[in-house]
VOPA-746990 format. One record per residue: residue number from 1; residue in one letter; x, y, z of N, C-alpha, C in turn. Coordinates in nm, 4 decimals. Atoms other than C-alpha are relative to their C-alpha. Layout:
% VOPA-746990
NUM|a|X|Y|Z|X|Y|Z|X|Y|Z
...
END
This chain:
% VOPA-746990
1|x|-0.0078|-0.1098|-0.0937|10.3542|8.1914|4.8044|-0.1253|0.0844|-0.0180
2|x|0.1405|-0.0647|0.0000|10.0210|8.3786|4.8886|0.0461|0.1664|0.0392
3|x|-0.0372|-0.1075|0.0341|10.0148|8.7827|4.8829|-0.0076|0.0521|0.1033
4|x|0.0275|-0.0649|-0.1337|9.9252|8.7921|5.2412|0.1711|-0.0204|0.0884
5|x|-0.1858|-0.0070|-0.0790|10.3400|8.6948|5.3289|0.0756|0.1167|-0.0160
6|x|-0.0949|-0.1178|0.0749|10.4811|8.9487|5.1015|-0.0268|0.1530|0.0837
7|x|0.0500|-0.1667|-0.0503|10.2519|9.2510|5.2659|0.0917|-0.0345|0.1458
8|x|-0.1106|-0.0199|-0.1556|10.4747|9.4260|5.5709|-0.1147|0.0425|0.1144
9|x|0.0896|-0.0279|-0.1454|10.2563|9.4620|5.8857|0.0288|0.1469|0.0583
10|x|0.0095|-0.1782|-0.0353|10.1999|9.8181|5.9936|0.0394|0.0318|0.1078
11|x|-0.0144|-0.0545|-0.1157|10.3558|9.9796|6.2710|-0.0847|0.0599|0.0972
12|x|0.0957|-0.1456|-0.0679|10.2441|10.2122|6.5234|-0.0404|0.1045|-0.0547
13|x|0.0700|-0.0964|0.0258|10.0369|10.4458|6.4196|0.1052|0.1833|0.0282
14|x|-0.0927|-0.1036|-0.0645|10.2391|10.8561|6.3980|-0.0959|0.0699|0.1255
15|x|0.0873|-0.0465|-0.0978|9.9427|10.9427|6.6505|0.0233|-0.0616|0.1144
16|x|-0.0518|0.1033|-0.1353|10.0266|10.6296|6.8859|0.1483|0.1090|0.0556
17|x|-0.1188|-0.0103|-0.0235|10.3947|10.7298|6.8758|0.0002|0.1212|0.0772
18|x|-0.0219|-0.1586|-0.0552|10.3730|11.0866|6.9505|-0.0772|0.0207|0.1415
19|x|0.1354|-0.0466|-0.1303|10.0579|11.0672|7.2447|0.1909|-0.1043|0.1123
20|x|-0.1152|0.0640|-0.0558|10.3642|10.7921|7.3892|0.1142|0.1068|0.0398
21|x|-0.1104|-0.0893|-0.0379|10.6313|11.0716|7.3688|-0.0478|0.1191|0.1024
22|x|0.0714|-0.1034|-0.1480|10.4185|11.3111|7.5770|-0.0270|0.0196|0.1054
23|x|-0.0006|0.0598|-0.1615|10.3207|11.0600|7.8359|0.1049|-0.0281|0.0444
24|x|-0.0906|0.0170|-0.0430|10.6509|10.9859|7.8740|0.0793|0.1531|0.0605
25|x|-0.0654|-0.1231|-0.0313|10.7849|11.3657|7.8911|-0.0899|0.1083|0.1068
26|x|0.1443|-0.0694|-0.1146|10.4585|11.4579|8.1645|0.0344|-0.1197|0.0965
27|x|-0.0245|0.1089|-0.1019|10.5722|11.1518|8.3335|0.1539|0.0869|0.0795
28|x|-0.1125|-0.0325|-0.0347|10.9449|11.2997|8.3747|-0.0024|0.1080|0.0708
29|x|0.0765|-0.1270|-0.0093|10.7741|11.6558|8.4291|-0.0584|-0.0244|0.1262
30|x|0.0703|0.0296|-0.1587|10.5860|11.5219|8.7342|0.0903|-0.0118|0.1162
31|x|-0.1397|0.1111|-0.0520|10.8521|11.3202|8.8602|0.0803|0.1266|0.0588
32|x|-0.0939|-0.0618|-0.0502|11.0953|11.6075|8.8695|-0.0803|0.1882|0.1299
33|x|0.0423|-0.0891|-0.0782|10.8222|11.8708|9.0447|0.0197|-0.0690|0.1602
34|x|0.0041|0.0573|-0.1176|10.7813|11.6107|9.3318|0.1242|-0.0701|0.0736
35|x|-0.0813|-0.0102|-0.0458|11.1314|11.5664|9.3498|0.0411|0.1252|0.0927
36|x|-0.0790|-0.1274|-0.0430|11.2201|11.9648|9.4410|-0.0832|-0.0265|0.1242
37|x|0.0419|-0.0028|-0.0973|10.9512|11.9211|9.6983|0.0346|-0.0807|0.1018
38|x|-0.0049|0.0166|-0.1051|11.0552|11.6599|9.8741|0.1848|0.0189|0.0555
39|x|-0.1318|-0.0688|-0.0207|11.4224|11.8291|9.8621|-0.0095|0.0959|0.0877
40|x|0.0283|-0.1378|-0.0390|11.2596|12.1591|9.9976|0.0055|-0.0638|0.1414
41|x|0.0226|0.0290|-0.1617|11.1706|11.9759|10.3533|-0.0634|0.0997|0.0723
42|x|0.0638|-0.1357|-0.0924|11.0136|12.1895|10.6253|0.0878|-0.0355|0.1291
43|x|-0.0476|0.0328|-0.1316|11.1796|12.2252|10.9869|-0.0688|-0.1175|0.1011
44|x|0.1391|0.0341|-0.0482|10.8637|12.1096|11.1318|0.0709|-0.2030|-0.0422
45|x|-0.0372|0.1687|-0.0165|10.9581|11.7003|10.9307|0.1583|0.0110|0.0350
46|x|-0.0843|0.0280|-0.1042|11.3206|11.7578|11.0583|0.0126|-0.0048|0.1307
47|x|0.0098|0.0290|-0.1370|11.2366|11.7940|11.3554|-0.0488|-0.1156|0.0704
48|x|0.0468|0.1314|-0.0305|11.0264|11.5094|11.3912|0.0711|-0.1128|-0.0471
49|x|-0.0611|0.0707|0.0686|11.2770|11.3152|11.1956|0.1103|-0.0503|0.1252
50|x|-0.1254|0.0236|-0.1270|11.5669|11.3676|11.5094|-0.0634|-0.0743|0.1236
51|x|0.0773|0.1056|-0.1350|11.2611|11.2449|11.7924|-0.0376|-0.1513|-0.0346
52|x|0.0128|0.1474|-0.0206|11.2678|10.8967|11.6017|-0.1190|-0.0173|-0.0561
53|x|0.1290|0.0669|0.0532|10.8954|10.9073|11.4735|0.0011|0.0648|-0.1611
54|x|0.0369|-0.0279|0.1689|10.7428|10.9814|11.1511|0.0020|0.1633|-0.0251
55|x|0.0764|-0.1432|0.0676|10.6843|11.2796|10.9598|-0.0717|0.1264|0.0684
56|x|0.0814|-0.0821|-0.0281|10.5264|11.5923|11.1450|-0.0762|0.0776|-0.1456
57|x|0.0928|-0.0866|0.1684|10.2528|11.7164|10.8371|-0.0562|0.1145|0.0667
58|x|0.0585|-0.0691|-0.0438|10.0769|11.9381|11.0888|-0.0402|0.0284|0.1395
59|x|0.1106|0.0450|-0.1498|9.9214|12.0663|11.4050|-0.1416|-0.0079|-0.0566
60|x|0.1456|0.0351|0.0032|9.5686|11.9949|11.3936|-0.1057|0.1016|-0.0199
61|x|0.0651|-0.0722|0.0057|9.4284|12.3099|11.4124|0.0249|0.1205|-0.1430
62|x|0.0225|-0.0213|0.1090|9.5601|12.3512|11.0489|-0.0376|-0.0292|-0.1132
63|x|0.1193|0.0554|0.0705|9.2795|12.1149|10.9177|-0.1100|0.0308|0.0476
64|x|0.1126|-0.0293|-0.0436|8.9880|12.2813|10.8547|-0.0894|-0.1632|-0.0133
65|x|0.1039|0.0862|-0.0294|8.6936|12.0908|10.9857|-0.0662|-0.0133|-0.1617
66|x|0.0650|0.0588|0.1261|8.5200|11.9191|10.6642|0.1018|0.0330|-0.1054
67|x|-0.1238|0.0129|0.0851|8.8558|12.0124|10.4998|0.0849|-0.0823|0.0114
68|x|-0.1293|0.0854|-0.0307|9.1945|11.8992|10.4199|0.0473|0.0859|-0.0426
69|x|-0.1198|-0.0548|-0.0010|9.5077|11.9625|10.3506|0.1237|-0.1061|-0.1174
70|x|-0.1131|0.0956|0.1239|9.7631|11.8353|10.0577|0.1483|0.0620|0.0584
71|x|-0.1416|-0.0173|0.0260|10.1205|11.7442|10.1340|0.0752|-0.0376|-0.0629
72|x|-0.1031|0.0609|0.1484|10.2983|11.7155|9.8161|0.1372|-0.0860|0.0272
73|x|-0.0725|0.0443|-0.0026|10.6035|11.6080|9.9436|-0.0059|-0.1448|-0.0010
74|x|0.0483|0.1664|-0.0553|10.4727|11.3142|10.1259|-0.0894|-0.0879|-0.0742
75|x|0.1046|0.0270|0.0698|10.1958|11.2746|9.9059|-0.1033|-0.0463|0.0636
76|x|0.1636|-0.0179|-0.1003|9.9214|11.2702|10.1720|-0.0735|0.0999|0.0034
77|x|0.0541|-0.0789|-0.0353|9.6476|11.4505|10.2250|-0.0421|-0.0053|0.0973
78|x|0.0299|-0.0069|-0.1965|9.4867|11.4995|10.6151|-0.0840|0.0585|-0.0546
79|x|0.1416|-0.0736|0.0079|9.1262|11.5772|10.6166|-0.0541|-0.0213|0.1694
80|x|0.0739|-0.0086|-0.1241|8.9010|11.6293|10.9501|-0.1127|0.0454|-0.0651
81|x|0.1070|-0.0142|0.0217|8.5835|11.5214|10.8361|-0.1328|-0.0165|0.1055
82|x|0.0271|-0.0444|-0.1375|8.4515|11.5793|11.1822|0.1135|0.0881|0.1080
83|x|-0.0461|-0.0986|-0.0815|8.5366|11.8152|11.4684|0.1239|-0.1405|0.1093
84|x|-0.0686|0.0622|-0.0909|8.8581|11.6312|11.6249|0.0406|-0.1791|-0.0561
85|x|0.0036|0.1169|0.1087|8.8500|11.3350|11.3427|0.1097|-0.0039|-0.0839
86|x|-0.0976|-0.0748|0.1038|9.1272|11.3451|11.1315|0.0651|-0.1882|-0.0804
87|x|-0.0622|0.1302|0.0878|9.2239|11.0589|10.8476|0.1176|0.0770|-0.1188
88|x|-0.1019|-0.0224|0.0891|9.4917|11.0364|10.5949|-0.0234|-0.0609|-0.1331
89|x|0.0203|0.0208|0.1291|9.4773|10.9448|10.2293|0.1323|0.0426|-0.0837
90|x|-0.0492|0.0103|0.0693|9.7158|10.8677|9.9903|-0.0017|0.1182|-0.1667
91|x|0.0523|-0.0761|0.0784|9.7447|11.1692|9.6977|0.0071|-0.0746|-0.1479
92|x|-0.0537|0.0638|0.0979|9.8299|10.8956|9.4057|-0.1009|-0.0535|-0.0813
93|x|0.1428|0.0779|0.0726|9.5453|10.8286|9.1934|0.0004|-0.1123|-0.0284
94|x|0.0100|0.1121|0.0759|9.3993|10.5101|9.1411|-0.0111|-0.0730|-0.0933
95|x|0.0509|0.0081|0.1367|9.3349|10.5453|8.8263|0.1558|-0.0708|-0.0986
96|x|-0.1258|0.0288|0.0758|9.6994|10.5279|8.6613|0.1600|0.0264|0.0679
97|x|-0.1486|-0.0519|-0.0983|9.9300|10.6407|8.9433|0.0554|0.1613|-0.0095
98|x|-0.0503|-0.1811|-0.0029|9.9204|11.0244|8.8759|0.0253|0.0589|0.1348
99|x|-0.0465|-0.0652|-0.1223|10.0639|11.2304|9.1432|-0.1476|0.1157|0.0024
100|x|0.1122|-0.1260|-0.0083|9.7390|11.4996|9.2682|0.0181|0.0868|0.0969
101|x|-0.0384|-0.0774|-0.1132|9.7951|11.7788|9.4250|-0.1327|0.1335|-0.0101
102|x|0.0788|-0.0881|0.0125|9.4563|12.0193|9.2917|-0.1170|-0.0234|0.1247
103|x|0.0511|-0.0176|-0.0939|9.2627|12.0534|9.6313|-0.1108|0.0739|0.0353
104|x|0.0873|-0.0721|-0.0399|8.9229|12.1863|9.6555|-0.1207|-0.0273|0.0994
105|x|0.1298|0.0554|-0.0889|8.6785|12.1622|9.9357|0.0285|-0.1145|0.0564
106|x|-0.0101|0.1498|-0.0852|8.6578|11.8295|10.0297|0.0353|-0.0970|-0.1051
107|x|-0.0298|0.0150|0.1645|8.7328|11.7352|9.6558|0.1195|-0.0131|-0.0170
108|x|-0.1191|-0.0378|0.0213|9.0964|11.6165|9.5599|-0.0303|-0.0833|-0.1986
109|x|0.0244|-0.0802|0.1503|9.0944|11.6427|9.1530|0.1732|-0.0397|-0.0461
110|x|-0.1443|0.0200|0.0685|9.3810|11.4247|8.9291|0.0148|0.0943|-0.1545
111|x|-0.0292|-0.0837|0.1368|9.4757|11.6421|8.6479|0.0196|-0.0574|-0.1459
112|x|-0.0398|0.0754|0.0555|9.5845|11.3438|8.4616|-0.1398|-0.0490|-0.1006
113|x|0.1197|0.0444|0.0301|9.2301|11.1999|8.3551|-0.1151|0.0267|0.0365
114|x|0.1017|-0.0201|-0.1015|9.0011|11.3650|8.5996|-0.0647|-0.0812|0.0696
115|x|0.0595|0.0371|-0.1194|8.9009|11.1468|8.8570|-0.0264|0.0689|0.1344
116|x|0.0395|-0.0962|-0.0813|8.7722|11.2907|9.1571|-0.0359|-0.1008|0.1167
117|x|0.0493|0.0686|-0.0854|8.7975|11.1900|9.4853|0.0001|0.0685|0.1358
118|x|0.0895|-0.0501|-0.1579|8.6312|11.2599|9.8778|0.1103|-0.0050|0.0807
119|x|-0.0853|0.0151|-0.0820|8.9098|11.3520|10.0926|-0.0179|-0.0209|0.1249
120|x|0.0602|0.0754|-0.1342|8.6736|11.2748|10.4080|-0.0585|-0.1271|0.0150
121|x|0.0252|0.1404|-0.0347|8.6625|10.9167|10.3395|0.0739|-0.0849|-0.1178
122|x|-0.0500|0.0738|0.0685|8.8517|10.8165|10.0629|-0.0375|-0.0518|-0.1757
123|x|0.0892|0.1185|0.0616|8.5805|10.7015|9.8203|0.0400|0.1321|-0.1433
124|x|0.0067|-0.0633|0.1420|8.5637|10.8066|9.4352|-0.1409|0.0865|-0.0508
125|x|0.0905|-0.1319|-0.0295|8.3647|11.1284|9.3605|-0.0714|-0.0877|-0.1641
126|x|-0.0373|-0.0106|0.1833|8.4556|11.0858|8.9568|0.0657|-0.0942|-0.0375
127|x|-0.0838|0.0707|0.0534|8.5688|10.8232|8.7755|0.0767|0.0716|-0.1246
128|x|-0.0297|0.1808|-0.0187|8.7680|10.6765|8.5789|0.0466|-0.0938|0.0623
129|x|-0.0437|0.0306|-0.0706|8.9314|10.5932|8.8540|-0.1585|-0.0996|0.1207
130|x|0.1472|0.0275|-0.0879|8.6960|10.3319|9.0769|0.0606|-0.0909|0.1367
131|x|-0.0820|0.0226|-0.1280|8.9395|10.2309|9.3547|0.0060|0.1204|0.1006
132|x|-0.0149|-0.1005|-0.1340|8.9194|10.4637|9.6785|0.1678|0.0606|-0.0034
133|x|-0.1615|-0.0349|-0.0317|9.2376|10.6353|9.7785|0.0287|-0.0910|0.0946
134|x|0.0073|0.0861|-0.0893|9.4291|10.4032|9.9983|0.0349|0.1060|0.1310
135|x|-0.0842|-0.0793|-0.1269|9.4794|10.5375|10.3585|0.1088|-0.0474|0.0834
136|x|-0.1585|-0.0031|-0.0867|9.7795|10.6155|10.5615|-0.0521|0.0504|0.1271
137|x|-0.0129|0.0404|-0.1575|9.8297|10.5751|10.9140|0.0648|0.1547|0.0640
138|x|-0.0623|-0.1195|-0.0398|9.9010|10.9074|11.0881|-0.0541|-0.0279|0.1512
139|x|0.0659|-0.0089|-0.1897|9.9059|10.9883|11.4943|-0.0414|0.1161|-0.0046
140|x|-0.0021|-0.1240|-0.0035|9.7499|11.2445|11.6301|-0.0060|0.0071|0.1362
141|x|-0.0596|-0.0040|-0.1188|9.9301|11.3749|11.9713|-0.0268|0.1273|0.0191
142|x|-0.0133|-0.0816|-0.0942|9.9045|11.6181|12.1771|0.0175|0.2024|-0.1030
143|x|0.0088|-0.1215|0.0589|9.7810|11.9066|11.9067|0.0568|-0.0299|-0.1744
144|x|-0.0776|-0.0126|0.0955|9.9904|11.7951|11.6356|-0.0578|-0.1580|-0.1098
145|x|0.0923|0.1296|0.0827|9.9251|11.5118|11.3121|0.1728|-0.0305|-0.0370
146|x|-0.1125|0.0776|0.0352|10.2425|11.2944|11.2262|-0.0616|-0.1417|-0.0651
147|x|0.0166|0.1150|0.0714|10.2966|11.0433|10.9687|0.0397|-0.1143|0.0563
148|x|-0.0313|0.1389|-0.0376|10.3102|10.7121|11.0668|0.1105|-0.0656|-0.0655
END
């Protein structure tokens, strides 16, 4: 018998274990903010909910031009990166699946790892994230922006 059977193989590390219990309790922590929101509802998606189509997120003339707009519930954001332009984007980072909701400029900002990404096209500002946001399909009618 050689002395390398007898030795016991080392666990996880108490640094592994504990960073694990954190991500798990910021995971639950997320989870239950973006639950209340999409509990809260607005009139605005019931209403559009009873005419049969998608989602109402907005009228149009409450995306500023070269801005956007974060809707937590849905987890879209709506940017009009031109006058009368208007795309949609996914708020879910590519990076690890964090929920983002920090919104600046044209800038949407995961809290999780900092990636950073262009809400007038999708693309990655900041890694570590190096996947685009994916986009979502929205109409835009007669003044107003609905989710697809």
């Amino acid at each position: 018998m050689t002395s390398e059977s007898v030795q016991p193989k080392p666990g996880p590390s108490r640094r592994t274990v504990v960073a694990a219990v954190g991500a798990a309790g910021l995971a639950v922590a997320l989870t239950a903010c973006g639950s209340e929101d999409e509990a809260s509802g607005s009139s605005t998606e019931q209403g559009a909910a009873a005419g049969g189509g998608g989602a109402a997120l907005a009228k149009t003339a409450d995306i500023p031009e070269g801005g956007a707009k974060v809707f937590d519930a849905e987890k879209v954001v709506v940017s009009q990166p031109a006058a009368g332009d208007f795309k949609a984007f996914s708020t879910i980072c590519t990076h690890q699946n964090c929920p983002m909701t920090d919104l600046k400029e044209d800038t949407l900002s995961c809290a999780c790892h900092g990636s950073q990404f262009s809400v007038l096209d999708g693309s990655v500002k900041k890694g570590p994230a190096t996947q685009p946001l994916p986009a979502k399909k929205i109409d835009v009618a007669g003044g107003s922006i609905t989710l697809a």
